[in-house]
PDB file as gemmi writes it, atoms N, CA and C in Angstrom:
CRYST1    1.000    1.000    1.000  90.00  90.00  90.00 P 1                      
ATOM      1  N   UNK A   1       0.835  -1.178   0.000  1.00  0.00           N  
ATOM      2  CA  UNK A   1       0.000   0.000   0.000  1.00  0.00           C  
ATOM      3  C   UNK A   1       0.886   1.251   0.000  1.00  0.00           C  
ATOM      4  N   UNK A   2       0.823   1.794  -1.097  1.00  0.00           N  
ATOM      5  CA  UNK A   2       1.211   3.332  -0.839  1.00  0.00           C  
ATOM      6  C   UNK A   2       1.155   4.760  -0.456  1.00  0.00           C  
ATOM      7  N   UNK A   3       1.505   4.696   1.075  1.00  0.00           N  
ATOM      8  CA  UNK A   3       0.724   5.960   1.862  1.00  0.00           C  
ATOM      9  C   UNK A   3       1.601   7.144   1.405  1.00  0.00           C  
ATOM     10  N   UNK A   4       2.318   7.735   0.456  1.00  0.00           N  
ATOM     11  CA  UNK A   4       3.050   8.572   0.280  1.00  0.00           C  
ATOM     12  C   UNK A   4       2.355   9.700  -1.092  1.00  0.00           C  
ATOM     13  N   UNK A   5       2.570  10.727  -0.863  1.00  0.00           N  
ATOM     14  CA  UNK A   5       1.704  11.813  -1.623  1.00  0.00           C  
ATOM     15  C   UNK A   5       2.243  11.465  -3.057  1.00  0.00           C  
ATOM     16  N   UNK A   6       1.009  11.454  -4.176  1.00  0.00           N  
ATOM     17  CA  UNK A   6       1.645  11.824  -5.391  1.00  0.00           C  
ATOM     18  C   UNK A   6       2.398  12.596  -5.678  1.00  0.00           C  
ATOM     19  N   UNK A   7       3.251  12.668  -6.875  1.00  0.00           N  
ATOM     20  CA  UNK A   7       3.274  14.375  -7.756  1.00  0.00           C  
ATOM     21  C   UNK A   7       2.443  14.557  -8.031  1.00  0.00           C  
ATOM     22  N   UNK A   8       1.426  14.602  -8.280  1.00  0.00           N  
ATOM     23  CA  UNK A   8       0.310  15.404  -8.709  1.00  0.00           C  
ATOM     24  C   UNK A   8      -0.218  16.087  -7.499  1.00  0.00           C  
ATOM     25  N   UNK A   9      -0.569  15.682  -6.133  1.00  0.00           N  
ATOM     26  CA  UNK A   9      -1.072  15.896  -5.191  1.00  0.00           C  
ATOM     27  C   UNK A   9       0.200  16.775  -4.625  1.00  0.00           C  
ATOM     28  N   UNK A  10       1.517  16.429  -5.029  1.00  0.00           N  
ATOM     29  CA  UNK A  10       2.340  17.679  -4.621  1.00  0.00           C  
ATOM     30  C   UNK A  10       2.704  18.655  -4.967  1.00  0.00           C  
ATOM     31  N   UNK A  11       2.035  18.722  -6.495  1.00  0.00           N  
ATOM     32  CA  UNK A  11       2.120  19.565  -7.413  1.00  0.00           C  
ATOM     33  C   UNK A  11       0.654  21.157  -7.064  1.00  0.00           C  
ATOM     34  N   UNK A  12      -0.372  20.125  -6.788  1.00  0.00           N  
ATOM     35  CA  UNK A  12      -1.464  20.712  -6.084  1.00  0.00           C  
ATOM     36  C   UNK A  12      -1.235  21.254  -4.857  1.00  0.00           C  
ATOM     37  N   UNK A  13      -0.603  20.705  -3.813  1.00  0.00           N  
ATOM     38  CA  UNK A  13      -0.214  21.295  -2.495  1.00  0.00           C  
ATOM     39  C   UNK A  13       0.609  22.590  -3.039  1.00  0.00           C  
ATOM     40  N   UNK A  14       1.796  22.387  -3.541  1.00  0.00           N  
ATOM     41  CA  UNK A  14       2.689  23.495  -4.243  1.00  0.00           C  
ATOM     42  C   UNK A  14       1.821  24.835  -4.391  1.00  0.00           C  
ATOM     43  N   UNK A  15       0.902  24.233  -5.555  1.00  0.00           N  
ATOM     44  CA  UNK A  15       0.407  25.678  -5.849  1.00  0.00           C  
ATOM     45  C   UNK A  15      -0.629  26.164  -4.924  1.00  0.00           C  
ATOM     46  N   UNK A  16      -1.480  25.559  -3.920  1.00  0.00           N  
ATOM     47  CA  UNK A  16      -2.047  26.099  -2.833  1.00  0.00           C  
ATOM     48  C   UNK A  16      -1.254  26.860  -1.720  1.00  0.00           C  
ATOM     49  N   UNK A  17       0.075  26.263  -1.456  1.00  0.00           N  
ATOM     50  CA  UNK A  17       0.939  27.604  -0.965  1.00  0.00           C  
ATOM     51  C   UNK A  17       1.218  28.799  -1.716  1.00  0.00           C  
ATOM     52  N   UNK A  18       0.890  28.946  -2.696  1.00  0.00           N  
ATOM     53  CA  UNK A  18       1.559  29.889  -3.515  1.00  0.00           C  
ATOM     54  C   UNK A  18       0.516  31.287  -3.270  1.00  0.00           C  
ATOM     55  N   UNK A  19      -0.996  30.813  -2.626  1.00  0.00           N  
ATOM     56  CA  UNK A  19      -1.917  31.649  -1.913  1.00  0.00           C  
ATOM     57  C   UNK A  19      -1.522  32.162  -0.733  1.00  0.00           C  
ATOM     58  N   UNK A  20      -1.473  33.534  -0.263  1.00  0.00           N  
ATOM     59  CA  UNK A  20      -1.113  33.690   1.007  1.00  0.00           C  
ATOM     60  C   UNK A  20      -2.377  33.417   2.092  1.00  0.00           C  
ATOM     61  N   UNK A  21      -1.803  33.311   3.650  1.00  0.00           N  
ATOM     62  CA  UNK A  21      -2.486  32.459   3.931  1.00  0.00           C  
ATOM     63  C   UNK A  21      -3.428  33.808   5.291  1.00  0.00           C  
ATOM     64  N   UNK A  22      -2.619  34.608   5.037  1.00  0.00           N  
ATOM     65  CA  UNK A  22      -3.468  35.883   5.642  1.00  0.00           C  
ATOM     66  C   UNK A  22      -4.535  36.817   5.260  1.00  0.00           C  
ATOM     67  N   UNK A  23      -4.829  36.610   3.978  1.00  0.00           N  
ATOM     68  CA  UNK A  23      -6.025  37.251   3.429  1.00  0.00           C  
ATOM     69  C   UNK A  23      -6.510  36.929   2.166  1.00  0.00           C  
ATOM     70  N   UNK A  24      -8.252  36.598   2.458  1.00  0.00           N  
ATOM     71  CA  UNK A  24      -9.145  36.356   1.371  1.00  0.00           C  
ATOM     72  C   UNK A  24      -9.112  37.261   0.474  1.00  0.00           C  
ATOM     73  N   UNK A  25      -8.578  38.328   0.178  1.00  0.00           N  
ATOM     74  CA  UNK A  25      -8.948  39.117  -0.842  1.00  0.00           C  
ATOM     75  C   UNK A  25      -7.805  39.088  -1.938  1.00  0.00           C  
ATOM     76  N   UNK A  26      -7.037  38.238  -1.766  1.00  0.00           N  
ATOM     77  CA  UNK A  26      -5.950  37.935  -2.410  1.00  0.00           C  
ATOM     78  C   UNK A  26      -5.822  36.647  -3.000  1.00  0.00           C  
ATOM     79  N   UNK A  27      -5.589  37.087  -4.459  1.00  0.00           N  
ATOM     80  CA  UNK A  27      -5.451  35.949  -5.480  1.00  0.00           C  
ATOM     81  C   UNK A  27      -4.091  35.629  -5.704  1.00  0.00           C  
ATOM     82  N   UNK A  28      -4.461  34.764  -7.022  1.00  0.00           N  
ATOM     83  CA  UNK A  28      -2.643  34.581  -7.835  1.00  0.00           C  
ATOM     84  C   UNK A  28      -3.491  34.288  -9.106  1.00  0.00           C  
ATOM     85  N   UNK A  29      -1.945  34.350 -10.079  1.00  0.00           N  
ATOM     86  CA  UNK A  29      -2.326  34.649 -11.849  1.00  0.00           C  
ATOM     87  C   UNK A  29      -1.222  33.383 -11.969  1.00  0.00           C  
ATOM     88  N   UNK A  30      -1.484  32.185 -12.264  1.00  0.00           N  
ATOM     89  CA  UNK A  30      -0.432  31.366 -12.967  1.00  0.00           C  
ATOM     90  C   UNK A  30      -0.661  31.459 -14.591  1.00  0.00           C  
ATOM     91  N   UNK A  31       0.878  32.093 -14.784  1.00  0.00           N  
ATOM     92  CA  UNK A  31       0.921  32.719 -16.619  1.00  0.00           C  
ATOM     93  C   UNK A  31       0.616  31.656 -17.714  1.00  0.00           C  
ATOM     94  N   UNK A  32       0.468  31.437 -18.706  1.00  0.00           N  
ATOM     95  CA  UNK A  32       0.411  30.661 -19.984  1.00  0.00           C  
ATOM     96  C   UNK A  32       1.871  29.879 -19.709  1.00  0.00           C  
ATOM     97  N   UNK A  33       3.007  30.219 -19.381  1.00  0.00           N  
ATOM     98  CA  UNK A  33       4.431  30.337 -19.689  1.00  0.00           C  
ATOM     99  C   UNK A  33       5.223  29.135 -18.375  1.00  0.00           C  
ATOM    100  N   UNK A  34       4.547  29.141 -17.145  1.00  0.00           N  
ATOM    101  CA  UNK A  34       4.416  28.483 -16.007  1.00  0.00           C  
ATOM    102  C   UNK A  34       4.875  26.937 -16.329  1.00  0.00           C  
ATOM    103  N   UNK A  35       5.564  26.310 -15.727  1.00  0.00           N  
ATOM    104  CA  UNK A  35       5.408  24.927 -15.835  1.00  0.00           C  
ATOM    105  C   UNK A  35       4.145  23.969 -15.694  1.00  0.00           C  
ATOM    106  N   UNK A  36       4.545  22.887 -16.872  1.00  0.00           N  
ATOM    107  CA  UNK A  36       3.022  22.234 -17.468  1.00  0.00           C  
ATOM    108  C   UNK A  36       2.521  21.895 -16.013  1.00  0.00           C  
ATOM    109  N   UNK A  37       3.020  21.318 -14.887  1.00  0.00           N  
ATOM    110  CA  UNK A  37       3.015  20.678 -13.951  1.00  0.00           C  
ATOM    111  C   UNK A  37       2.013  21.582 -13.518  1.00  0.00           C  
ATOM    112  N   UNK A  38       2.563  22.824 -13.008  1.00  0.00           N  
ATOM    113  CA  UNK A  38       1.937  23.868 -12.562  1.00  0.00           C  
ATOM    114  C   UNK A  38       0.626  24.069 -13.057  1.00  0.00           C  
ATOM    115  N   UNK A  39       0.657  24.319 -14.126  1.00  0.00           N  
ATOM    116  CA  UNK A  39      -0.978  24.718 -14.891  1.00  0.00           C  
ATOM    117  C   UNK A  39      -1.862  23.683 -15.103  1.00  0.00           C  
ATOM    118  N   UNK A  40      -1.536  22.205 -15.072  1.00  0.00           N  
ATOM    119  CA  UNK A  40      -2.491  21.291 -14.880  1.00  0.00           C  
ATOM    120  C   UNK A  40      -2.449  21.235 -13.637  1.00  0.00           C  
ATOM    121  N   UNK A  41      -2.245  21.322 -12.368  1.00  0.00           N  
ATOM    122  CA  UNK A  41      -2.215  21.646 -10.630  1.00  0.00           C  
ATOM    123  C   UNK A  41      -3.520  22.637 -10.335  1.00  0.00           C  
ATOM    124  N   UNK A  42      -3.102  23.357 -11.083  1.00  0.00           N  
ATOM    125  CA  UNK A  42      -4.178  24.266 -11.061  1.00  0.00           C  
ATOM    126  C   UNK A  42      -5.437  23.854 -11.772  1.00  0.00           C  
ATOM    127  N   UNK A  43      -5.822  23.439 -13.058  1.00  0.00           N  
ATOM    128  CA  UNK A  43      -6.559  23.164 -13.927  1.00  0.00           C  
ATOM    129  C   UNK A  43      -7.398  22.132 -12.317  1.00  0.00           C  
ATOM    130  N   UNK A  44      -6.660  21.022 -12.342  1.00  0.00           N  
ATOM    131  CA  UNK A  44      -7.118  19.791 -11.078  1.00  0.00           C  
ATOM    132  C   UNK A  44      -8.217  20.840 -10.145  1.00  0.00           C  
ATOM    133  N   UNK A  45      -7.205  21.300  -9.146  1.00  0.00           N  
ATOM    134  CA  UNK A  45      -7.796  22.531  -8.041  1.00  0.00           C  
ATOM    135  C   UNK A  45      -9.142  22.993  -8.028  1.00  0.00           C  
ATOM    136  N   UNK A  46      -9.166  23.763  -9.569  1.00  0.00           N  
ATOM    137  CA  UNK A  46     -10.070  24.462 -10.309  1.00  0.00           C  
ATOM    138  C   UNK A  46     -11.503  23.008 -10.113  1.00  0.00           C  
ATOM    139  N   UNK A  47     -10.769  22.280 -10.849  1.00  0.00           N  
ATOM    140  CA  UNK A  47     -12.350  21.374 -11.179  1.00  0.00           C  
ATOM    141  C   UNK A  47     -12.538  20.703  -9.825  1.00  0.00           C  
ATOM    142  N   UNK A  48     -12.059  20.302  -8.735  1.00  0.00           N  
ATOM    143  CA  UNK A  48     -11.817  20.455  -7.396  1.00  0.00           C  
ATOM    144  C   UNK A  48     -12.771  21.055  -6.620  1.00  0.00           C  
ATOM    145  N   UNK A  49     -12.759  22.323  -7.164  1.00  0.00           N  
ATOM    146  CA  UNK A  49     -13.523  23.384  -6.035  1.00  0.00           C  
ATOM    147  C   UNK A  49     -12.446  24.133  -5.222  1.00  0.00           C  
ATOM    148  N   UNK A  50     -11.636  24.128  -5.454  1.00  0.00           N  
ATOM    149  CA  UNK A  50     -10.567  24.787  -4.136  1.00  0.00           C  
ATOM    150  C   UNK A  50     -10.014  25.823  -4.492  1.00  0.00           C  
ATOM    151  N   UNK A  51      -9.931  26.340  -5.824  1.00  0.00           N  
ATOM    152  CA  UNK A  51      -9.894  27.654  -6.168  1.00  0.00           C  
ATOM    153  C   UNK A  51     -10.962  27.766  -7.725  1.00  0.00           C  
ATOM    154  N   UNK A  52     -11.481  29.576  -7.369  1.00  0.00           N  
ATOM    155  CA  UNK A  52     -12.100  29.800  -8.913  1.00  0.00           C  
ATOM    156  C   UNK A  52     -12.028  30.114  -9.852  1.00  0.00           C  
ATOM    157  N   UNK A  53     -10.700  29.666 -10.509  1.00  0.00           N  
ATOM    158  CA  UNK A  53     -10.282  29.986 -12.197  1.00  0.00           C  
ATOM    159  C   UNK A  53      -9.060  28.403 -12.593  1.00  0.00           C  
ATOM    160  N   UNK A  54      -9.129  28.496 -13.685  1.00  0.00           N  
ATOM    161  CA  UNK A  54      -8.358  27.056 -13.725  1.00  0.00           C  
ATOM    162  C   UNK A  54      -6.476  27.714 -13.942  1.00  0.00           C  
ATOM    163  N   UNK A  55      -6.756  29.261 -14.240  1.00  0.00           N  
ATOM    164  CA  UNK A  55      -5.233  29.384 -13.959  1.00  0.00           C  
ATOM    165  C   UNK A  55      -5.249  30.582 -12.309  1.00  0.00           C  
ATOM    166  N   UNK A  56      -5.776  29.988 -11.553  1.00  0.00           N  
ATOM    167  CA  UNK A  56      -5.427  30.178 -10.321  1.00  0.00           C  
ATOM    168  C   UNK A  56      -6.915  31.209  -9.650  1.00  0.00           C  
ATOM    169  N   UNK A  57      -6.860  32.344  -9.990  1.00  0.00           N  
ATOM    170  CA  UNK A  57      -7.967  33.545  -9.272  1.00  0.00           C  
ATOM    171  C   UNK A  57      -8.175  33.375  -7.800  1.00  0.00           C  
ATOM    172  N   UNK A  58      -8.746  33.228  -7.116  1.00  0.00           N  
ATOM    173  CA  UNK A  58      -9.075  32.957  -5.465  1.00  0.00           C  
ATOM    174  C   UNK A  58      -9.273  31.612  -5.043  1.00  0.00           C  
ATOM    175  N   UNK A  59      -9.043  31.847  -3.718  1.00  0.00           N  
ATOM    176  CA  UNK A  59      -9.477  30.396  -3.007  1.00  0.00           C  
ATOM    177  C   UNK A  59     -10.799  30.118  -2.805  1.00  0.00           C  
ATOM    178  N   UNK A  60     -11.538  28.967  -3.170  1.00  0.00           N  
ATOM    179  CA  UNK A  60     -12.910  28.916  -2.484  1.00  0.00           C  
ATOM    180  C   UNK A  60     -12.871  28.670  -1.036  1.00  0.00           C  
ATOM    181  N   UNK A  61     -13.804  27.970  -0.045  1.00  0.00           N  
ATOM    182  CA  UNK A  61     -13.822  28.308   1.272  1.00  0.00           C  
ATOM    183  C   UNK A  61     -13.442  27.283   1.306  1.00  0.00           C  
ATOM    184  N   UNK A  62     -13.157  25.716   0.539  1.00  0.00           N  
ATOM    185  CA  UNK A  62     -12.669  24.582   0.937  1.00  0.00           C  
ATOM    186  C   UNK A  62     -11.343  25.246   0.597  1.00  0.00           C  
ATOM    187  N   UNK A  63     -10.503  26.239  -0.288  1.00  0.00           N  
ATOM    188  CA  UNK A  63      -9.210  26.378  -0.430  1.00  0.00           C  
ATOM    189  C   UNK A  63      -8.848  27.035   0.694  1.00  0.00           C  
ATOM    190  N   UNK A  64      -9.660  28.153   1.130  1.00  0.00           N  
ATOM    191  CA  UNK A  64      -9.271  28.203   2.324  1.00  0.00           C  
ATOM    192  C   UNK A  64      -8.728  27.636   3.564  1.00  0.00           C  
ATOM    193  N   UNK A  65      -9.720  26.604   3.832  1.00  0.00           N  
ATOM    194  CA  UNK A  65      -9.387  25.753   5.000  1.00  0.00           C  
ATOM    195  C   UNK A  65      -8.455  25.008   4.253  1.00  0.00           C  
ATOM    196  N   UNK A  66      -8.048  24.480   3.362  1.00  0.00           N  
ATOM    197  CA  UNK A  66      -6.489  23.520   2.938  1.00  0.00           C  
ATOM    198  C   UNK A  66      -5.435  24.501   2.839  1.00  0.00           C  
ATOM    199  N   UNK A  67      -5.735  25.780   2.535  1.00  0.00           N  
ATOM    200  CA  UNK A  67      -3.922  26.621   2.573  1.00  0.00           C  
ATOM    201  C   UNK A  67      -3.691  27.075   3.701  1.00  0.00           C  
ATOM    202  N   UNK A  68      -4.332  26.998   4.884  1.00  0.00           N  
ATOM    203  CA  UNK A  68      -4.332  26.986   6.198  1.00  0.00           C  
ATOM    204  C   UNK A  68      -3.507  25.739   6.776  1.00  0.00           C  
ATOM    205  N   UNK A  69      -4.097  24.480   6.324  1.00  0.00           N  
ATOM    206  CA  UNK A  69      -3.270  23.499   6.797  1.00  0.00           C  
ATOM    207  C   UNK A  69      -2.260  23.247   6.026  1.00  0.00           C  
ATOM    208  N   UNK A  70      -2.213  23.445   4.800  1.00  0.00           N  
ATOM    209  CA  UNK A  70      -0.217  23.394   4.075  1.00  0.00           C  
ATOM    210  C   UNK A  70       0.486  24.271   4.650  1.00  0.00           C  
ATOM    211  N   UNK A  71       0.130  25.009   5.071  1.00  0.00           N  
ATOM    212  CA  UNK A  71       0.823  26.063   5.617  1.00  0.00           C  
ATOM    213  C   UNK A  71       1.091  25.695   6.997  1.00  0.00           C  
ATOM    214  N   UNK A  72       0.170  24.780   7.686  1.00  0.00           N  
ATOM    215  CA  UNK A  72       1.299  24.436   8.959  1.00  0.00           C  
ATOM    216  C   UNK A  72       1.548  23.197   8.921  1.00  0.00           C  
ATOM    217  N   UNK A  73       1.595  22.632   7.936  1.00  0.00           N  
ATOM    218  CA  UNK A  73       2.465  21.222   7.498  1.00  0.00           C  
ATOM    219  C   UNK A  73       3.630  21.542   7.109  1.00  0.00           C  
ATOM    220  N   UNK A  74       3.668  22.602   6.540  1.00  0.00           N  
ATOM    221  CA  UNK A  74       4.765  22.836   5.691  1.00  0.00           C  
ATOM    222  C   UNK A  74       6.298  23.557   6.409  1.00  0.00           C  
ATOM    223  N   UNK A  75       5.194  24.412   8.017  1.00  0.00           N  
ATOM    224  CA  UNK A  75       5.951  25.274   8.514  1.00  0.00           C  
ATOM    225  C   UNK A  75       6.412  24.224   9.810  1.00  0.00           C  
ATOM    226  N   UNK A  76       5.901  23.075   9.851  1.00  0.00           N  
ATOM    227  CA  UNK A  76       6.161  22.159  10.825  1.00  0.00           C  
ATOM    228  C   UNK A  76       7.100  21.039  10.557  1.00  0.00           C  
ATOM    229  N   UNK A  77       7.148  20.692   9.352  1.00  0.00           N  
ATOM    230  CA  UNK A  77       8.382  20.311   8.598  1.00  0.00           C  
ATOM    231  C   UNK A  77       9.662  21.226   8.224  1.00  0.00           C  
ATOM    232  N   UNK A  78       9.827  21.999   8.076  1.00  0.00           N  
ATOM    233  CA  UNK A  78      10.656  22.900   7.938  1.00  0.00           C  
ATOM    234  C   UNK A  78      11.587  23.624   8.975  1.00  0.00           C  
ATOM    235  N   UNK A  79      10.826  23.449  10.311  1.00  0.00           N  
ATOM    236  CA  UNK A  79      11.647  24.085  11.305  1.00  0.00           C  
ATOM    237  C   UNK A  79      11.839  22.798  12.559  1.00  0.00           C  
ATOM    238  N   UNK A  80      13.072  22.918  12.551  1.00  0.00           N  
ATOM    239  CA  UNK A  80      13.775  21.829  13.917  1.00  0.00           C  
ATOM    240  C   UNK A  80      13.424  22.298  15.483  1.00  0.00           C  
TER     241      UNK A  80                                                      
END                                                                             
């Protein structure tokens, strides 16, 4: 059994940090130009529900509550 995150699912985590995690009124623009990885991450997300544009625009309220928790997964791995 493989309990270990995809790339794809880390590709998705990736770009849900890329939202800051202090305010709803703040988006992101992933360009035409972006890695493929990246823009199908997003495309996923998008059809998801977790943000509303397939190249990035805002978090919905389920993106909300997940860039909340990458964000202290991420900050809990990272510091000793």
């Amino acid at each position: 059994m493989n309990t270990g995150f995809s790339q794809e699912l880390v590709d998705e985590i990736n770009v849900i940090l890329l939202f800051p995690d202090q305010s709803l009124r703040k988006g992101i623009k992933i360009h035409h130009d972006a890695e493929s990885s990246v823009q199908q991450a997003a495309k996923r997300l998008f059809d998801k529900g977790i943000i509303s544009q397939q190249d990035g625009g805002y978090l919905t309220d389920s993106g909300h509550e997940l860039v909340r928790h990458a964000h202290i997964i991420k900050s809990a791995l990272t510091h000793s």
